[in-house]
N, C-alpha and C positions, 0 to 999 in steps of 0.2 A: 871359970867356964864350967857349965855343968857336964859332970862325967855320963851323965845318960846320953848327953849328945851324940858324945865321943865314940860311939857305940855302932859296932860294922854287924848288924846281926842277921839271923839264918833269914830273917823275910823280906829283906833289902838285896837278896842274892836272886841275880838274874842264872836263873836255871832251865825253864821257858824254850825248848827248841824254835815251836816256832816264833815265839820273840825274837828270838837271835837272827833265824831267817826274816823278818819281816824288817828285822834292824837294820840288815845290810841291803834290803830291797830298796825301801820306801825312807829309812832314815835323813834325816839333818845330819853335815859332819860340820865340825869346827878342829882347824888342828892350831898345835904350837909344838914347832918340834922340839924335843922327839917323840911329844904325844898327839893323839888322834883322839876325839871324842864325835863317835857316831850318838844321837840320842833321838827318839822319838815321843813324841806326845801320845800316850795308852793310859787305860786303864787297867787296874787289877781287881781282882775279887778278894786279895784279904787285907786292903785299905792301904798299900804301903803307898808314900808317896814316890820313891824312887825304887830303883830297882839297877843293880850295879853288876857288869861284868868285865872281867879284865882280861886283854889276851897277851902273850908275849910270841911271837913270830918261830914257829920251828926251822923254817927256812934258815934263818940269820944265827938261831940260836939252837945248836943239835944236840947241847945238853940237857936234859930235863931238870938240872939241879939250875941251873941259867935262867933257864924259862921261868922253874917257882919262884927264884929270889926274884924276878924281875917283877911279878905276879904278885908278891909280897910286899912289894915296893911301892908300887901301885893304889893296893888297895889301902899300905897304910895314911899314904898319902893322899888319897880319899877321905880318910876317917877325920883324919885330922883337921880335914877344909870344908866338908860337907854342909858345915853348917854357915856356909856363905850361898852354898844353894838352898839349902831347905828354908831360911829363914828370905829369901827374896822372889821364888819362883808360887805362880801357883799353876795348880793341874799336876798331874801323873807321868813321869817319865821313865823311858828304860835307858839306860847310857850304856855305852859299851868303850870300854875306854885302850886305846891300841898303842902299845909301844913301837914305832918307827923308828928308833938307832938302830946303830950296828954295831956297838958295844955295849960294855957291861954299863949303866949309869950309879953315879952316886944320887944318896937319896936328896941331895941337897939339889942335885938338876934337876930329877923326879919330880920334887914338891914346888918348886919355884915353876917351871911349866903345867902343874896342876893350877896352882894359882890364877895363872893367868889366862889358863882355859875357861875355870870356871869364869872369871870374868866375861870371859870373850863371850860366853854361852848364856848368861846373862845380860849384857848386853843387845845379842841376838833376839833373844827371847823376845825383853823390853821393848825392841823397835816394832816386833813382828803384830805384838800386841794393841800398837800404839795405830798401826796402818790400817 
């Protein structure tokens, strides 16, 4: 596999306020728990095709060291599957990807529920585009 793929870099980061508000306004969700993936169809101005952000809950999780490994988790687990969406989707999207447990996860639940997110979220796609 190529190592550029594999590559989580500064212009793929959703940082975007009102992104993030229009994410949760107007968004598509797909879950599997104990993930959540809000995503919308946009555009960007500096060509990225995706655009990624991760939240972990302060509610459930009141430590902030909790929250970044959960955060770390996430995205690594992102990096590492991504290229089952970039190489199947076309158009522009912003995802926002939400951890719904209430404990700590190992990364082995983390990436098997990315997995099959992405799937789901390809599949979605595919029918939406097909109607």
């Amino acid at each position: 596999m190529d190592t550029f793929v594999n590559r989580f870099p500064k212009k793929e980061k959703l940082k975007n306020k009102m992104l993030f508000e229009s994410l949760f306004k107007e968004g598509k969700s797909v879950s599997h728990f104990p993930l959540k993936l809000i995503y919308l169809n946009t555009s960007f101005e500096d060509d990225s095709k995706i655009k990624v952000g991760v939240v972990a809950p302060k509610k459930k999780f009141k430590s902030a060291v909790d929250r970044n490994r959960i955060k770390r988790l996430l995205r690594e687990a992102y990096r590492l599957n991504k290229s089952l969406i970039f190489n199947n989707i076309e158009g522009n999207f912003a995802f926002l990807f939400l951890y719904l447990g209430n404990k700590m996860p190992s990364y082995a639940d983390i990436e098997s529920a990315m997995q099959k997110l992405m799937d789901d979220f390809l599949k979605r796609e595919s029918h939406e585009k097909i109607d």
